[in-house]
C-alpha positions in Angstrom: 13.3 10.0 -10.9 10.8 11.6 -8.1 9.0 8.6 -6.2 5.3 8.7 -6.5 3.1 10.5 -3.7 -0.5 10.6 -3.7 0.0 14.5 -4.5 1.8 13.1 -7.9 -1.1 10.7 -8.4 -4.5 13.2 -7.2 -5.4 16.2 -8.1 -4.0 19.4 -6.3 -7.5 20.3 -5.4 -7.6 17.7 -2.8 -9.2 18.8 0.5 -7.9 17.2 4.0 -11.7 16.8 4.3 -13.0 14.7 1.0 -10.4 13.8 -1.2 -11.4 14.2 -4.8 -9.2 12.3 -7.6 -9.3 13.5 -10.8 -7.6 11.6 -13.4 -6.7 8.9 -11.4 -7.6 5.1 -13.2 -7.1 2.4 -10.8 -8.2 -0.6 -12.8 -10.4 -2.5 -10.2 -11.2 0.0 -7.9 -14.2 0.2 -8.6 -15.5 -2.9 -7.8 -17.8 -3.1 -4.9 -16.1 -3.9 -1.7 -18.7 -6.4 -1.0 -16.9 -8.8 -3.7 -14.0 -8.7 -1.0 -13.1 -10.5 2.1 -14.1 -7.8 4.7 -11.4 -8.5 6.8 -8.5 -8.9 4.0 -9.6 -5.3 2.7 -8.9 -3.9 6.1 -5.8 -5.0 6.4 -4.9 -4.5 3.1 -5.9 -0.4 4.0 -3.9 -0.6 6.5 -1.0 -2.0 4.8 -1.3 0.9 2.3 -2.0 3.7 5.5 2.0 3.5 5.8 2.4 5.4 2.9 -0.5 7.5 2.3 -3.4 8.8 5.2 -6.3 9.2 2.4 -8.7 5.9 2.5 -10.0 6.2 -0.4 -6.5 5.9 -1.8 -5.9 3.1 0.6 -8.8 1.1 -0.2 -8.4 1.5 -3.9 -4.5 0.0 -3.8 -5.9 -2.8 -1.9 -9.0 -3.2 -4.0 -6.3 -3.8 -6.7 -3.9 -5.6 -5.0 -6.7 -8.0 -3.9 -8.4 -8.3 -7.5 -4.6 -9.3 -8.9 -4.2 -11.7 -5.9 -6.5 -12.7 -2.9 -3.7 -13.9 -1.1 -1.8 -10.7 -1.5 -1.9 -9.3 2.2 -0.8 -12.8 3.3 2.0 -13.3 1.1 3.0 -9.6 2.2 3.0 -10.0 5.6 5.9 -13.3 5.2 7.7 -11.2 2.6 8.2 -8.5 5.7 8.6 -11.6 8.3 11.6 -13.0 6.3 12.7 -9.8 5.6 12.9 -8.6 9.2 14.5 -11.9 10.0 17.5 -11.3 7.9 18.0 -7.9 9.2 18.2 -9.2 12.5 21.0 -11.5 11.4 23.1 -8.6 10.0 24.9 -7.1 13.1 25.2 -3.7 11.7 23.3 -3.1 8.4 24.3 0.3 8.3 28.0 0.3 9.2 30.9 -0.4 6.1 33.2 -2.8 6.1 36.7 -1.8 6.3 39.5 -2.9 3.8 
């Protein structure tokens, strides 16, 4: 199965300039970003800027993620913490064992 892109998810029209998204439902998006913490929205976007540049694409992810769960960026940032810390412990993730 092809991962999803933002290409995949917008419409092929899309202009570096303004992004337009057609046929895109985000459920949540479109509530007004003042019914968010400022701050967790920002970081939130740039959470979501590591897998696409468009902000309005950003800010609707974390719109959603952030309607679903205000603690969402939070709980993220330990998930990659405790995930980081157990990569460290592995001394070479990417070599096999031998039999």
């Amino acid at each position: 199965m092809k991962g999803i892109t933002p290409k995949s998810i917008a419409s092929k029209s899309i202009s570096p300039k303004k992004p337009k998204f057609k046929n895109v439902i985000l459920k949540g998006s479109d509530i007004p970003d003042s019914k968010f913490n400022k701050t967790e929205l920002n970081r939130g976007m740039k959470h979501e800027s590591e897998h696409t540049n468009i902000k309005p694409l950003q800010k609707a992810i974390a719109k959603v993620h952030l309607r679903d769960d205000p603690n969402y960026n939070k709980k993220l940032d330990i998930m990659e913490k405790v995930s980081l810390k157990d990569m460290k412990k592995i001394k070479n993730p990417t070599k096999t064992r031998e039999k």
